[in-house]
C-alpha positions as CSV (number, residue, x, y, z in Angstrom):
1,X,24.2,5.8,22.5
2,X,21.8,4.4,19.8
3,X,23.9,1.9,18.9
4,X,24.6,0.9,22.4
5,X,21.2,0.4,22.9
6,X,20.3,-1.3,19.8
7,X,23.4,-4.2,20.8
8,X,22.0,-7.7,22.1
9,X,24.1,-7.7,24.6
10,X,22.7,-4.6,26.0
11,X,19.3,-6.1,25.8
12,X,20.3,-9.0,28.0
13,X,22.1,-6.9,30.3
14,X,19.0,-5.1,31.0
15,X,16.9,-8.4,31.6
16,X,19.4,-9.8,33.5
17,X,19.2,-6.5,36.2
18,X,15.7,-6.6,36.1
19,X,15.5,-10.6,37.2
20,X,18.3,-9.9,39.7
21,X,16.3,-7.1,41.3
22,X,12.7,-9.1,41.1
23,X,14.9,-12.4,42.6
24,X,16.2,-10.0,45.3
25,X,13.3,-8.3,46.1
26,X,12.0,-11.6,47.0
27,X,15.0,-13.2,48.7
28,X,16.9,-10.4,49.9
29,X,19.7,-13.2,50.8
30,X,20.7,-12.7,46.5
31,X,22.2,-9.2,47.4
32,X,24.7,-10.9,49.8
33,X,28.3,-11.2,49.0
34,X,28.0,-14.6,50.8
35,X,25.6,-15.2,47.3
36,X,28.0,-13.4,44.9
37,X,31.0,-15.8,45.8
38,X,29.3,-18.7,45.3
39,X,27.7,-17.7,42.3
40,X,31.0,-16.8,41.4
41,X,32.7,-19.8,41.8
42,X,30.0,-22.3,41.1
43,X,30.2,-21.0,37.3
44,X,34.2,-19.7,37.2
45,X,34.4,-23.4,35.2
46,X,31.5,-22.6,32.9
47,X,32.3,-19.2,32.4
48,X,35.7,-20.8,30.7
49,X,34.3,-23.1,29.1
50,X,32.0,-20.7,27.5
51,X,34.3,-18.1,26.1
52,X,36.0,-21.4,24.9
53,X,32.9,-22.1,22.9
54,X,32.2,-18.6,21.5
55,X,35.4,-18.9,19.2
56,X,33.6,-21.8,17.7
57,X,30.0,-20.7,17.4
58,X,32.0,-17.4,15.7
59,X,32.7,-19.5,13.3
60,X,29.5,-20.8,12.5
61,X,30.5,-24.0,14.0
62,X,30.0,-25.4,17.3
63,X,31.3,-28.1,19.8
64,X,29.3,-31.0,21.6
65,X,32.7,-32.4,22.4
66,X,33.7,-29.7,25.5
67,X,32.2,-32.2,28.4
68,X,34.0,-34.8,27.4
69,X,37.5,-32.8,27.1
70,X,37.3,-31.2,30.4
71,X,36.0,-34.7,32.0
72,X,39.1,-36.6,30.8
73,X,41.3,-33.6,31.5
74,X,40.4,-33.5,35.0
75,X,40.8,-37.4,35.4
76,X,44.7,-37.2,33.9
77,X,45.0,-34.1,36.0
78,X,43.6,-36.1,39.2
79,X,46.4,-39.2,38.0
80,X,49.4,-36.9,37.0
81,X,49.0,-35.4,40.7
82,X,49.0,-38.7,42.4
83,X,51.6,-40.8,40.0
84,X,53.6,-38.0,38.5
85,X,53.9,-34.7,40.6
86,X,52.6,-32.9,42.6
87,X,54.0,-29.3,41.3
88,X,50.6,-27.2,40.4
89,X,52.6,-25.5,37.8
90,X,53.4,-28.6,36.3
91,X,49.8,-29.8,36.4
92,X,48.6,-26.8,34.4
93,X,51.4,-27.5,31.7
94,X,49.9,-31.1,31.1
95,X,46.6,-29.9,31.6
96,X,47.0,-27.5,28.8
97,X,48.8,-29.5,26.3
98,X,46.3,-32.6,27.0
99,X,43.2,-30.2,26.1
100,X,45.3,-28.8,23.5
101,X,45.8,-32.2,21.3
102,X,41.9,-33.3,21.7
103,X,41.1,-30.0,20.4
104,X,43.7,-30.4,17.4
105,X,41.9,-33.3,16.4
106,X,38.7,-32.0,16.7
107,X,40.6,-29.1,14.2
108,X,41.8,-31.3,11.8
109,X,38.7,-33.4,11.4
110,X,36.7,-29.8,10.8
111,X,39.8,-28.0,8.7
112,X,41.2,-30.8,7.2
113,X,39.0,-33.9,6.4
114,X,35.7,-31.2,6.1
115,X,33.3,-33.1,8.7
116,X,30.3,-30.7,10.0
117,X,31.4,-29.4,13.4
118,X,28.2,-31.1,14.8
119,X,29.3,-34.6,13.4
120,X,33.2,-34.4,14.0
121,X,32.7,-33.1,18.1
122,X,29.7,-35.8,18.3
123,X,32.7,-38.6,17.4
124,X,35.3,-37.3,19.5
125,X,32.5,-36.9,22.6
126,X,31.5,-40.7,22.3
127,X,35.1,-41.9,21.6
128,X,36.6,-39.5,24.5
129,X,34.3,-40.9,27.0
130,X,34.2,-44.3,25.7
131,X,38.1,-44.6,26.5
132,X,37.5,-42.8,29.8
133,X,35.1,-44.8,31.2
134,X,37.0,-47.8,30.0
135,X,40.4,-46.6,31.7
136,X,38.3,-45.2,35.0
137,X,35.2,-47.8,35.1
138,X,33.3,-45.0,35.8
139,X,35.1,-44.8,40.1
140,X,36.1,-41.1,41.0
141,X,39.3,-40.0,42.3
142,X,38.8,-39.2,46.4
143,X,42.1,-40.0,47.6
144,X,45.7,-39.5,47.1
145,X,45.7,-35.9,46.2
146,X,48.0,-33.8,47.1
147,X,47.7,-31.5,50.0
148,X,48.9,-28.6,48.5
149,X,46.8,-28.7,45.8
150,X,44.4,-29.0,48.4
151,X,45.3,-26.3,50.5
152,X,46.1,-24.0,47.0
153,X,42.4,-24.5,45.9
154,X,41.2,-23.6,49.2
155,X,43.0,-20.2,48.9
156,X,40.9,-17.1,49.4
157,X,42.0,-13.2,47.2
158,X,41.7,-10.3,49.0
159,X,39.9,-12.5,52.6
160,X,38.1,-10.1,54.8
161,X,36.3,-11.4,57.9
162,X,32.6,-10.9,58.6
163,X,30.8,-9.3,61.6
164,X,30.2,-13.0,62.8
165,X,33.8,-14.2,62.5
166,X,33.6,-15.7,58.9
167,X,36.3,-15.6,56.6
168,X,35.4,-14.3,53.1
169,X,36.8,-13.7,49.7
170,X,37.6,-14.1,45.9
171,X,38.1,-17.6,45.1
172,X,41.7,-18.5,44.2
173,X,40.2,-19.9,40.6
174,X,39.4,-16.6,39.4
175,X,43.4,-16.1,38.4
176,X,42.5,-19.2,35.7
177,X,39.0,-17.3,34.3
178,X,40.7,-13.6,34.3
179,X,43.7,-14.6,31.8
180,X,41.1,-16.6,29.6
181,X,38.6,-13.5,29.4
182,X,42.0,-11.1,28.9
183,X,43.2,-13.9,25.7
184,X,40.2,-14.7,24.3
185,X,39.1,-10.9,24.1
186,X,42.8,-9.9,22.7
187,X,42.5,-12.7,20.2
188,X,39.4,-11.8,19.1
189,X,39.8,-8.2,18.9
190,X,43.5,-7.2,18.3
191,X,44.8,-10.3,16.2
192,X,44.1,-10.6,12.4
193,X,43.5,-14.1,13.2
194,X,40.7,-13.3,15.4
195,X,39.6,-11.2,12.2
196,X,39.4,-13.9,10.4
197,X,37.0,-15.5,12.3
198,X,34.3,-13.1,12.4
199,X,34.9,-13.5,8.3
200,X,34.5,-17.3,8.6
201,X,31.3,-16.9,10.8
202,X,29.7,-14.2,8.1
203,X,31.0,-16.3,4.7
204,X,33.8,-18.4,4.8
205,X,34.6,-17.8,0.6
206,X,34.4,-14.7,1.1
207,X,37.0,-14.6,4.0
208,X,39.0,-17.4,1.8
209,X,39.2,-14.5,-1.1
210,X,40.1,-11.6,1.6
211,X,42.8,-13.3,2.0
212,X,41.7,-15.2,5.1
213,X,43.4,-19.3,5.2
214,X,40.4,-20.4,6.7
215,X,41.7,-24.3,7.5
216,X,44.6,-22.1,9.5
217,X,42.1,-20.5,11.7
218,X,40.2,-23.5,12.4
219,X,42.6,-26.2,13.3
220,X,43.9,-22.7,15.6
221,X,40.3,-21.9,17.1
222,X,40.1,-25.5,18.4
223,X,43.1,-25.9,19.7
224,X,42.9,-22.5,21.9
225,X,39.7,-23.5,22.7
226,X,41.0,-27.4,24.1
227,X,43.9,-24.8,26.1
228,X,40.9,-22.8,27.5
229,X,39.2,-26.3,28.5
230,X,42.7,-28.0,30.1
231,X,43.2,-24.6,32.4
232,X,39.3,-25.0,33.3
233,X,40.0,-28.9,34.6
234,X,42.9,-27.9,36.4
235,X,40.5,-24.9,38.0
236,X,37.2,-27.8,38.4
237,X,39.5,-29.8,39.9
238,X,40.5,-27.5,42.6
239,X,37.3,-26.6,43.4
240,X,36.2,-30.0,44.2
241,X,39.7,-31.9,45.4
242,X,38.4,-34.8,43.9
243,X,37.8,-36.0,40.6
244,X,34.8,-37.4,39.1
245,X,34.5,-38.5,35.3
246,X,30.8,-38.4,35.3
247,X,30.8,-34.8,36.7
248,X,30.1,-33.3,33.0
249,X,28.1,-35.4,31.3
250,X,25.2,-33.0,29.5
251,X,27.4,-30.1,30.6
252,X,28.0,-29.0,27.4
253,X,24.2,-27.7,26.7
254,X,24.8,-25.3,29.5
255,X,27.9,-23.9,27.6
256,X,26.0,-23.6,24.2
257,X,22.7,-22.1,26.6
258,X,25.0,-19.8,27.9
259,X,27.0,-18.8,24.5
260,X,23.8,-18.2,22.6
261,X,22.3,-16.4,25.6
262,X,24.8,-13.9,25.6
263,X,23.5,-13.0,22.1
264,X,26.1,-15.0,19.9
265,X,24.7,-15.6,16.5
266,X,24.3,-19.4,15.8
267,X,24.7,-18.5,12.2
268,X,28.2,-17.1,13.1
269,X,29.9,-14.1,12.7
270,X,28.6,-12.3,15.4
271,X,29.0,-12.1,19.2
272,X,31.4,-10.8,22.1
273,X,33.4,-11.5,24.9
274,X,31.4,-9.3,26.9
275,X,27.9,-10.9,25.9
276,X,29.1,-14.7,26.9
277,X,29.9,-13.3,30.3
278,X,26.4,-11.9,30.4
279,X,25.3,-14.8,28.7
280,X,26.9,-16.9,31.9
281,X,26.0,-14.5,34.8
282,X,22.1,-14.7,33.4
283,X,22.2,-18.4,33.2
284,X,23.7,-18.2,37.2
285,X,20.8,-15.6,38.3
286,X,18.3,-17.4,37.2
287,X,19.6,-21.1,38.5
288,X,20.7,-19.0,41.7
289,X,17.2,-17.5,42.1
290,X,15.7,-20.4,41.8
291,X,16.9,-22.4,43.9
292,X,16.4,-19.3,46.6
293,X,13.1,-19.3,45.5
294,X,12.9,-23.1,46.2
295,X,11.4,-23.7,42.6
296,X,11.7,-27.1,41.8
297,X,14.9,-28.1,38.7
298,X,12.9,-28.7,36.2
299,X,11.3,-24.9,36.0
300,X,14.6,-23.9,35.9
301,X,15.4,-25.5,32.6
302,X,12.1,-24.6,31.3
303,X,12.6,-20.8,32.1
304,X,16.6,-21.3,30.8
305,X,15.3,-22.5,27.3
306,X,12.4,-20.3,26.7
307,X,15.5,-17.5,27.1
308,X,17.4,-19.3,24.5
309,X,14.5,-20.0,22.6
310,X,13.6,-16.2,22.6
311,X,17.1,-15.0,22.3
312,X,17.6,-17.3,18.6
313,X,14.4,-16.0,17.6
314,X,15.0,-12.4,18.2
315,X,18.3,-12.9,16.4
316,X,16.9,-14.4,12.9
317,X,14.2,-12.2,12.8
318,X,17.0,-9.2,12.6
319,X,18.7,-11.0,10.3
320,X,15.6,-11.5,8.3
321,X,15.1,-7.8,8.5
322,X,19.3,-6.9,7.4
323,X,18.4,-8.8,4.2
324,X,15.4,-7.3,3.5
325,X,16.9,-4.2,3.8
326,X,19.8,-5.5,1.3
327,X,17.5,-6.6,-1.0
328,X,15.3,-3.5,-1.2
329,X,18.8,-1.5,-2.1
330,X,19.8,-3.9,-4.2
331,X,16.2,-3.4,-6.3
332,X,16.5,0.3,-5.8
């Protein structure tokens, strides 16, 4: 029980209860299930994204290039379903393999040619959007898709109707986010790969003499983490039924916000499955709340980074405090 309560992510569980109470107590209309769907399916897409991102940051890397990825992923998916087919099952398979190869590049430049995370994602963002905007000139995609993909992103799990005639449920999205949290947690935890990056994120020499192939792992982490990215286009797109390649520009400082709030270690080596997910649902609270609140947008991001700000600080100053405790054994 001490260690539980000693875990970051506990500690941002507990702040994110105590906002959600304080934001309901003022706006009862938070503690509706009305509320919770929405919330729900506003961030099913940034939830993805973000478990997506916490294989990276693992690592001690990270990845400006996720906005770009799911941007141009949604436009092919938005063309493949006009020009190509209109089979959803098909659409996911190029959706995949599309986020897929802009992550293996992104792998490759990091594993293989040794550019900083930071500088190799930075390219590919500018270069991915640069050949977007070219092929799109910017237009969205409003017409011509199909109407069952329509009708299949209008799909409700487990609908229920409402004392006043409303029908109500699950959004049909979630069956994208549940496989992702399901892989990503499996990977991380039951696979010696997923081992490996914890090692990376603590010392990557060290891992390379445990035995660990670190450029492996890499161009492997970036790939899975373009798949996670091509299955949240596909679910983006459904949501909206129309495609637009601006939709995601900034989007990935949200995914980072959302990682780091969660109580992943920018350092690497340390962070969950389970804390990203709180990481997201505290981001969504607080956006949620204030915009029940009617506070204006820009308090919101104030209040979002002082979190993170907080959150990076707490973590260096117990990692200041682990090696001060290593160096007083060592001296002893």
């Amino acid at each position: 029980m001490r260690n539980l309560l000693k875990r970051q992510e506990f500690t941002m569980f507990a702040i994110l209860v105590v906002i959600s109470i304080i934001i309901g107590i003022i706006n009862p209309t938070f503690f509706t299930i009305e509320n919770f769907i929405d919330v729900l399916k506003s961030n099913l897409v940034l939830s993805m994204m973000a478990l997506g991102m916490l294989i990276i940051i693992l690592t001690g890397g990270i990845d400006v290039s996720v906005s770009s990825i799911v941007a141009a992923v949604t436009v092919l998916v938005g063309e493949f379903l006009i020009h190509v087919s209109t089979n959803i099952f098909l659409t996911v398979l190029m959706a995949c393999a599309a986020g897929i190869i802009m992550g293996l590049v992104n792998g490759l430049l990091v594993a293989k040619i040794k550019i900083p995370p930071i500088v190799a994602t930075l390219g590919t963002m500018y270069v991915i959007l640069g050949l977007m905007l070219y092929l799109t000139n910017g237009n969205w995609i409003t017409t011509g898709i199909p109407k069952n993909f329509i009708e299949f992103g209008s799909k409700l799990i487990f609908p229920f109707t409402t004392a006043d005639g409303r029908t109500i449920g699950l959004p049909i999205q979630i069956i994208f986010l549940i496989p992702v949290i399901v892989g990503t947690w499996f990977f991380l935890k039951k696979t010696t790969m997923g081992r490996g990056v914890y090692a990376i994120g603590g010392n990557q020499e060290s891992a390379e003499r445990m035995g660990f192939n670190s450029t492996k792992i890499l161009i492997f982490i970036y790939a899975f983490e373009g798949l996670i990215i091509g299955l949240a286009a596909v679910a983006h797109t459904t949501i909206m039924k129309q495609v637009d390649p601006n939709a995601f520009i900034g989007f990935e400082m949200q995914v980072i916000a959302t990682v780091v709030l969660g109580g992943a270690s920018t350092m690497g080596g340390y962070g969950s499955v389970l804390g990203t997910l709180i990481g997201v649902a505290l981001y969504s609270v607080i956006n949620n709340g204030m915009i029940l609140m009617h506070i204006p947008t820009f308090w919101q991001k104030i209040v979002v980074g002082a979190i993170i700000v907080i959150s990076v600080s707490f973590d260096m100053y117990k990692k200041n405090k682990e090696e001060e405790e290593k160096v007083r054994v060592d001296v002893e």
